[in-house]
KOLDO-958790 format. One line per 4 residues: number of its first residue (from 1); for each residue z, x, y of N, C-alpha, C. Coordinates in steps of 0.1 Angstrom, whole numbers, always signed. Example, Ala and Ser with C-alpha at 12.3 -4.5 7.8 and 13.67 -1.06 7.14 Angstrom:
2
1 = +78/+132/-57/+78/+123/-45/+78/+132/-33 ~ +71/+128/-22/+71/+137/-11/+79/+129/+0 $
//
This chain:
179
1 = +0/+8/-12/+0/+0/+0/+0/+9/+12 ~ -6/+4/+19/-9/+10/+34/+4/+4/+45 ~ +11/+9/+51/+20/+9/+61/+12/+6/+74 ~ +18/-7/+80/+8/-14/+89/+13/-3/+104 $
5 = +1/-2/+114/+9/+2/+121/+12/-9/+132 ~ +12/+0/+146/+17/-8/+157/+7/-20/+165 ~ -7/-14/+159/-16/-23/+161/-17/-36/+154 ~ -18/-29/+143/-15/-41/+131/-13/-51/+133 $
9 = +1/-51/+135/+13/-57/+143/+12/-72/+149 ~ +4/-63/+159/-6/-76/+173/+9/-81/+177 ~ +17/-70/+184/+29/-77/+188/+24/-82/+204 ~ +33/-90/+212/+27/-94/+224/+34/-84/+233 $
13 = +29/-83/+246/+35/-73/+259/+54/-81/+261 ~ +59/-72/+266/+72/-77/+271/+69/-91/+285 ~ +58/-94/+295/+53/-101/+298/+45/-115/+290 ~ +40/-112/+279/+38/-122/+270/+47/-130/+266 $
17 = +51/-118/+260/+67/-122/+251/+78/-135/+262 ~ +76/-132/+271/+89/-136/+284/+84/-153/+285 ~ +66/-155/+283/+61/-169/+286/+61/-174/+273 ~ +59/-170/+264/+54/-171/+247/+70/-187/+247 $
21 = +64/-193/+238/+71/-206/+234/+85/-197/+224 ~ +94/-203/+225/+110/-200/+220/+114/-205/+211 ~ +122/-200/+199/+129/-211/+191/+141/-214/+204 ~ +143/-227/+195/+154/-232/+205/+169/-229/+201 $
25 = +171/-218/+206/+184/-212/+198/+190/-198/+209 ~ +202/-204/+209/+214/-192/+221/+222/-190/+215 ~ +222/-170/+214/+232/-164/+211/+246/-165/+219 ~ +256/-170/+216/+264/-165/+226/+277/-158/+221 $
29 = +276/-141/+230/+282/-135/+226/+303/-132/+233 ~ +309/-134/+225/+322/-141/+225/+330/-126/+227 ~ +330/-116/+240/+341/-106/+238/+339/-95/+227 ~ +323/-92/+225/+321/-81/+217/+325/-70/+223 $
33 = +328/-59/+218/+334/-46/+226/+318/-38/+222 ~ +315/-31/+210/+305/-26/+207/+293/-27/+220 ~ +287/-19/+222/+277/-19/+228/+263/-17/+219 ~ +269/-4/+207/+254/-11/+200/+251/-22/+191 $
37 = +263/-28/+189/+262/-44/+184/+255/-51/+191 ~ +259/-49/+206/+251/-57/+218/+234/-54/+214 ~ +231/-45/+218/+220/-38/+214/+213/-43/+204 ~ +219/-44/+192/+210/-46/+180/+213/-64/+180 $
41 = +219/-70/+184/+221/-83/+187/+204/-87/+198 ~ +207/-79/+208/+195/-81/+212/+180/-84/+208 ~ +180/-66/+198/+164/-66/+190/+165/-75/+179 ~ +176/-78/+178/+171/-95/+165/+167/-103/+174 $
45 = +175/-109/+184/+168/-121/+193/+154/-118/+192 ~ +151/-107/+202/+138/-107/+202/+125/-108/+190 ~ +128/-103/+179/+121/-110/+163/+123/-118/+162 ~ +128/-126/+164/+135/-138/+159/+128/-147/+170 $
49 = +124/-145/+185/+123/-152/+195/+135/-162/+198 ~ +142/-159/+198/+153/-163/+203/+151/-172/+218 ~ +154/-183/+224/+154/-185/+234/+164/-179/+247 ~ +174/-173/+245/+187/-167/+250/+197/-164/+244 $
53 = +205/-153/+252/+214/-144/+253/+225/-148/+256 ~ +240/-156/+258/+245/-149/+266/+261/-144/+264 ~ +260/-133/+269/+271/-123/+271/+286/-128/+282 ~ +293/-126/+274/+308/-133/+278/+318/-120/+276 $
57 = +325/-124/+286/+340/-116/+286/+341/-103/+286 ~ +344/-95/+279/+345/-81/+276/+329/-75/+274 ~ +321/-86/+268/+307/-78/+266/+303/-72/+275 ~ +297/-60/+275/+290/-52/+283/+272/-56/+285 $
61 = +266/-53/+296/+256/-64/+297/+249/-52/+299 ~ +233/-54/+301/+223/-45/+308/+226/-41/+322 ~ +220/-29/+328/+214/-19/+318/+225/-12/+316 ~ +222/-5/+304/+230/+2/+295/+225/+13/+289 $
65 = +228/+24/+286/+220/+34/+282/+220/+31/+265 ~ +235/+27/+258/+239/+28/+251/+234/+9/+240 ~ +237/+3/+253/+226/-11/+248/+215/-6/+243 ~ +207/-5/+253/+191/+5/+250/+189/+10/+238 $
69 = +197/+19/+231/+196/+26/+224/+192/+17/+206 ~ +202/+9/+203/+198/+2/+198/+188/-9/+202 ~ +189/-16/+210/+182/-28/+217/+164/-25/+217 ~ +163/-14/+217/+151/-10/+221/+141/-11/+229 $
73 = +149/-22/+244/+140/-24/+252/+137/-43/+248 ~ +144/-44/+241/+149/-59/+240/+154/-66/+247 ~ +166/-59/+254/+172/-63/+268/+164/-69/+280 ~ +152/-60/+279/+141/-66/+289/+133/-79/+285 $
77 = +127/-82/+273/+125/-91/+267/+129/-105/+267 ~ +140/-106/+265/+149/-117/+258/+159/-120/+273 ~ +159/-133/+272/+168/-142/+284/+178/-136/+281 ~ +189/-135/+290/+201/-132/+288/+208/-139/+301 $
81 = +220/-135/+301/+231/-146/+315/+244/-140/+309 ~ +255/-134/+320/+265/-137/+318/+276/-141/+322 ~ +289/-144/+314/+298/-154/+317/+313/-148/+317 ~ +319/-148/+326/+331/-141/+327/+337/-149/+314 $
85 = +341/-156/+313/+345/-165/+305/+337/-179/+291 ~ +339/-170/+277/+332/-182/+270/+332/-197/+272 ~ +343/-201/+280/+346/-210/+277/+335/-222/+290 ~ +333/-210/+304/+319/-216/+308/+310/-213/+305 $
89 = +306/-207/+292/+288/-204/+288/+287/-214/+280 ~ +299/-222/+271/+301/-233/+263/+295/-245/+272 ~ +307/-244/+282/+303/-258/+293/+292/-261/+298 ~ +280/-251/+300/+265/-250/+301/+260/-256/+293 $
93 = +261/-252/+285/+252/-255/+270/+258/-269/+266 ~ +270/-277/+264/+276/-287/+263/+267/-299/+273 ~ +267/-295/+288/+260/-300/+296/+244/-302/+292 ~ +240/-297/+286/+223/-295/+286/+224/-302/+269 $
97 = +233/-307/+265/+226/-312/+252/+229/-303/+242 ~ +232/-292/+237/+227/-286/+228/+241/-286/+219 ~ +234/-279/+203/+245/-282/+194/+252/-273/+192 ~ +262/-266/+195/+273/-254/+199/+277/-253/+184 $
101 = +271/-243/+177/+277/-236/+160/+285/-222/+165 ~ +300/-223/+157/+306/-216/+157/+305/-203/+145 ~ +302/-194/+143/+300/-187/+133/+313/-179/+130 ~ +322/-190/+121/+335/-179/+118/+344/-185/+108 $
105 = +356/-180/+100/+358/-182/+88/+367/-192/+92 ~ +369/-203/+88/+379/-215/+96/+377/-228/+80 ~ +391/-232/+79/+390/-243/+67/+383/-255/+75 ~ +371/-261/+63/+367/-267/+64/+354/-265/+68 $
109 = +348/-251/+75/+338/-248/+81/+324/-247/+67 ~ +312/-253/+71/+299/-252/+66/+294/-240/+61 ~ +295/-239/+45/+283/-226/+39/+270/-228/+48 ~ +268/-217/+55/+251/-214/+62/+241/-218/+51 $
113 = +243/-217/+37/+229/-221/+36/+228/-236/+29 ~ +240/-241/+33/+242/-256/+37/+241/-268/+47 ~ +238/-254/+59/+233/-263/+70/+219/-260/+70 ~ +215/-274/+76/+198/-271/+77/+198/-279/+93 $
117 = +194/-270/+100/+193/-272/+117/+177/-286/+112 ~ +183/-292/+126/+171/-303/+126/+166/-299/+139 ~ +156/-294/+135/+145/-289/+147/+131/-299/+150 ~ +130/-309/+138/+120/-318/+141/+125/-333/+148 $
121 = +138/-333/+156/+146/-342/+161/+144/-332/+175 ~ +141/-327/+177/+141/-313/+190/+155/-314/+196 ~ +161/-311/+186/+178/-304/+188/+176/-290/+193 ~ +183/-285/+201/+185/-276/+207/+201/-270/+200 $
125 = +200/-256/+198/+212/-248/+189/+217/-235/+198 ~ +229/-236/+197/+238/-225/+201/+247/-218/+190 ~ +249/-204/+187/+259/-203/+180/+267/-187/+186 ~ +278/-188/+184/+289/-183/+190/+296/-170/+180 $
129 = +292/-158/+184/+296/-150/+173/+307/-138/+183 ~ +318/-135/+179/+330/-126/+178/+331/-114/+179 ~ +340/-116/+184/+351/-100/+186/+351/-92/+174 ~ +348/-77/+173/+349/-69/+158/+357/-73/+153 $
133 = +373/-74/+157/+386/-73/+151/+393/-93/+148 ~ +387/-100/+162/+394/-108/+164/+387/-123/+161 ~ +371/-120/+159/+369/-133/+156/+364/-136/+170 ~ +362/-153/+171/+356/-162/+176/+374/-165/+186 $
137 = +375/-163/+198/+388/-169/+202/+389/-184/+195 ~ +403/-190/+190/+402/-199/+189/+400/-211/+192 ~ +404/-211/+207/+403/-219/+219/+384/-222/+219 ~ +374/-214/+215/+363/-212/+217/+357/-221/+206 $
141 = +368/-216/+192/+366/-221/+179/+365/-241/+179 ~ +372/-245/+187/+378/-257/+190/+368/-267/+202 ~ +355/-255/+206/+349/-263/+215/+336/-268/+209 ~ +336/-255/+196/+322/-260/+187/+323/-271/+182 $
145 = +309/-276/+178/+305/-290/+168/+304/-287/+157 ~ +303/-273/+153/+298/-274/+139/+308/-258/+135 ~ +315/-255/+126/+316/-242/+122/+308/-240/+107 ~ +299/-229/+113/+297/-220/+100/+298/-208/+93 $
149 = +296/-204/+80/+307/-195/+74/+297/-188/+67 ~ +293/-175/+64/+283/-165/+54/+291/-160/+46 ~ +287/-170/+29/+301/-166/+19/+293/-155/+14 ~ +304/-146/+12/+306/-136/+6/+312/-133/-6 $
153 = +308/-123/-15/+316/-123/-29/+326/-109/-27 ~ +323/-99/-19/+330/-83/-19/+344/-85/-13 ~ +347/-73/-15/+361/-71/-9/+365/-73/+4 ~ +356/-71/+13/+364/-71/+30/+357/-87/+33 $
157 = +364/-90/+43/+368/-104/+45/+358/-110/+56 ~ +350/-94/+61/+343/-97/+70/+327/-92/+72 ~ +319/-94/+76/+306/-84/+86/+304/-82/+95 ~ +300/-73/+98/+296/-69/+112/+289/-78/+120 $
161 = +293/-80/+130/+290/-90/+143/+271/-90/+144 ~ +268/-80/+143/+255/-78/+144/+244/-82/+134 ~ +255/-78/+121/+244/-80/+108/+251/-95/+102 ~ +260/-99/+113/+261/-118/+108/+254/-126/+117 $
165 = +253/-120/+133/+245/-127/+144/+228/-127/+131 ~ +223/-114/+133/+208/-117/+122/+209/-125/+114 ~ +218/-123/+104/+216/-138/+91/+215/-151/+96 ~ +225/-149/+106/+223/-168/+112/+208/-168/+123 $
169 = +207/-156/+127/+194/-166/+128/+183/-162/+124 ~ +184/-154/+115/+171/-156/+104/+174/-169/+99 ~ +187/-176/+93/+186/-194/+84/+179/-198/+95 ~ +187/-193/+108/+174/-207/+120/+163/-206/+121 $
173 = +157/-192/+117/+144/-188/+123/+137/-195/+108 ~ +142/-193/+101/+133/-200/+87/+133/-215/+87 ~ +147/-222/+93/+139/-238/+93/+131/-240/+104 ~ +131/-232/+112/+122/-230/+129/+107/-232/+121 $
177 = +110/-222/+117/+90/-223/+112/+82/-230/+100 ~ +98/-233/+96/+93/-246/+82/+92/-258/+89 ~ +90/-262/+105/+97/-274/+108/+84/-284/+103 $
//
């Protein structure tokens, strides 16, 4: 097999990319410390087409040398906004309709590959991912509609913020394009 290259690809300009139609889906990031979590949070959005970004509390925002580095220039790409406080990037999103998913381990919360986003209802999705150490604040936990959970079978209790932000929205980006 031949390794496609960059042409291949047919990726669009960072100007394409900015008008190009969006899944309807916001990252919102809850008090991450990591900066290249930030970063690689980013370059998923952007595969993913994510419709937005946004960055709350302790998160560190663009520009960044250290975002960049993972992000790859994602940062420029992808909507972003931020919010001194989760609890008004919620109240945005609340306001506008959309369905606020909490991503974090809470009784009673939804196996991800149990929810199936309804994108052919033109639902609009948010989901809310955590602090390395601390999770989703609770207070934050308590404003979502939906909590969901990526079961796991190993020993540690958790994953990395970054490589749980991608799984959840790869499940959205797959019913996105099955719609």
């Amino acid at each position: 097999m031949k390794k496609k290259t960059i042409w291949d690809m047919n990726r669009p300009s960072v100007e394409d990319f900015r008008r190009s139609e969006k899944m309807p889906l916001t990252v919102v990031v809850d008090n991450v410390r990591s900066l290249n979590n930030i970063g690689s949070i980013f370059r998923t959005s952007d595969g993913f087409a994510v419709e937005k970004v946004m960055l709350c509390g302790i998160s560190a925002t663009p520009p960044s040398p250290e975002i960049h580095k993972t992000a790859l220039g994602a940062e420029d790409s992808v909507d972003w906004q931020y919010f001194a406080n989760t609890s008004d990037a919620i109240d945005v999103l609340k306001q506008k309709g959309v369905t606020v998913c909490c991503l974090e381990q809470v009784i009673d919360s939804i196996s991800l590959q149990n929810f199936t986003p309804d994108f052919k209802a033109g639902t609009h999705y948010a989901f809310v991912v955590g602090n390395e150490v601390d999770g989703v604040d609770p207070a934050i936990v308590d404003r979502c509609d939906i909590c969901l959970e990526i079961p796991q079978l190993g020993t540690k209790h958790s994953l990395n913020v970054a490589v749980s932000a991608g799984i959840t929205m790869w499940h959205f980006f797959h019913h996105y394009i099955d719609k």
